[in-house]
C-alpha positions in Angstrom: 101.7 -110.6 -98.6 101.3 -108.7 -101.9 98.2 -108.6 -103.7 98.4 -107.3 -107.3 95.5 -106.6 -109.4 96.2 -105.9 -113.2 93.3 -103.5 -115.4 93.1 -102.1 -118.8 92.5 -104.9 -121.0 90.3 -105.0 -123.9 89.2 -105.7 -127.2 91.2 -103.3 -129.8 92.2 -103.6 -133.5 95.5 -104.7 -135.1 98.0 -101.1 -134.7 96.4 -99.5 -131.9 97.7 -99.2 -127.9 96.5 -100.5 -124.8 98.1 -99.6 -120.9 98.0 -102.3 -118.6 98.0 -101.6 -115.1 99.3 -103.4 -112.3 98.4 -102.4 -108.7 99.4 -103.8 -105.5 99.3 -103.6 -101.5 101.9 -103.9 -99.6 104.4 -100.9 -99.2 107.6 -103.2 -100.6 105.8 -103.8 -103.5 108.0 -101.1 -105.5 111.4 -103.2 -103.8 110.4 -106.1 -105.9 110.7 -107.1 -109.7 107.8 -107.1 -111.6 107.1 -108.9 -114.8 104.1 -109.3 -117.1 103.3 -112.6 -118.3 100.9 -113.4 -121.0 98.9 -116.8 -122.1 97.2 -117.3 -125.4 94.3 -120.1 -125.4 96.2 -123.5 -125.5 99.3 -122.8 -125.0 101.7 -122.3 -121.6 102.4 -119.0 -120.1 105.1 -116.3 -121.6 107.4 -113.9 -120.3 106.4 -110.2 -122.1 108.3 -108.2 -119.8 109.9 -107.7 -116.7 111.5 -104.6 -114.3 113.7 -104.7 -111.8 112.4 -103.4 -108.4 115.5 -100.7 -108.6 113.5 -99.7 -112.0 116.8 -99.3 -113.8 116.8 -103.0 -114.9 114.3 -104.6 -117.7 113.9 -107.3 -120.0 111.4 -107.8 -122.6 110.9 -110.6 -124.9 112.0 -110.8 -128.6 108.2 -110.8 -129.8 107.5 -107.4 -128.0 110.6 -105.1 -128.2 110.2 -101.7 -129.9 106.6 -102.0 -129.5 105.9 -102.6 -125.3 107.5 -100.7 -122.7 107.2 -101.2 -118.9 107.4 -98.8 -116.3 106.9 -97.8 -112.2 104.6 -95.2 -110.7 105.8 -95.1 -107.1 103.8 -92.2 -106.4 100.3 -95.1 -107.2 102.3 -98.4 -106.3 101.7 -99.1 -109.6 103.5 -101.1 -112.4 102.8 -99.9 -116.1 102.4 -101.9 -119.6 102.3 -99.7 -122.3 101.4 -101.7 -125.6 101.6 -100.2 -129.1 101.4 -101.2 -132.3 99.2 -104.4 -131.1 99.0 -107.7 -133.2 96.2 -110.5 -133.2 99.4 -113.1 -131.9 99.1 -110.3 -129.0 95.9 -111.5 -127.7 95.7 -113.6 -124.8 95.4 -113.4 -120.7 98.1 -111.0 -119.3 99.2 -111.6 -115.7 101.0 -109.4 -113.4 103.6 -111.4 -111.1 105.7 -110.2 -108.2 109.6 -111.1 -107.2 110.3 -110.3 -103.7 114.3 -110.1 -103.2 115.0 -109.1 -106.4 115.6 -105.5 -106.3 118.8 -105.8 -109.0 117.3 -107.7 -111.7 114.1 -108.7 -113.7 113.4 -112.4 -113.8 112.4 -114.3 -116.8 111.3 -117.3 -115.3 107.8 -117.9 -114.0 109.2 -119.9 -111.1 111.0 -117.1 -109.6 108.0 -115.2 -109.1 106.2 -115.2 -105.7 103.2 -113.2 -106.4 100.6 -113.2 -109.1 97.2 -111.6 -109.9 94.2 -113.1 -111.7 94.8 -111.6 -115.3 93.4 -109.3 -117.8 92.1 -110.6 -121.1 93.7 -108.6 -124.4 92.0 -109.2 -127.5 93.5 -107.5 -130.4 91.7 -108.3 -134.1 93.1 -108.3 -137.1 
């Protein structure tokens, strides 16, 4: 069993940086992909980003590239968002999800993620 809590969310204006972090139990937790997720009021979860649990893979999503960038702490079992250059189409509930058995690659797809934690709420005015 993984439990992953995610932290640093806010409220911040349009052009500034938020971290995001994602901490978990479980010792296997840096074996396993890792993706962020976000969800904006009324609409259906997004990917944002994912990392493989290797660390060498990652995928991020069109809307994000050149501005988010993902990243491991093994040292603190921890999984790392850093956002720049925030928009208001940024803002929404970011969720930190788990893939066990996926040490090679960095899922996509909500469905191929086992674990999940309760979110962090980004706000970013314009």
């Amino acid at each position: 069993q993984v439990l992953l809590v995610e932290s640093g969310g806010g409220l911040v204006q349009a052009g500034d940086s938020l971290r995001l972090s994602c901490a978990a139990s479980g010792r296997t937790f840096m074996n396993y992909a890792t993706g962020w997720f976000r969800q904006a009021p009324g609409k259906e979860r997004e990917f944002v980003v994912a990392i493989s649990g290797s660390g060498i893979t990652k995928n991020y999503a069109d809307s994000v590239k050149e501005r988010f960038t993902i990243s491991r702490d093994r040292a603190k079992n921890t999984v790392l968002l850093q956002m720049n250059s925030l928009k208001p189409e940024d803002t929404a509930v970011y969720y930190c999800a788990a893939a066990a058995q996926r040490y090679n690659t960095a899922p996509q797809s909500l469905d191929q993620y086992d674990y999940w934690g309760q979110g962090t709420q980004v706000t970013v005015s314009s």
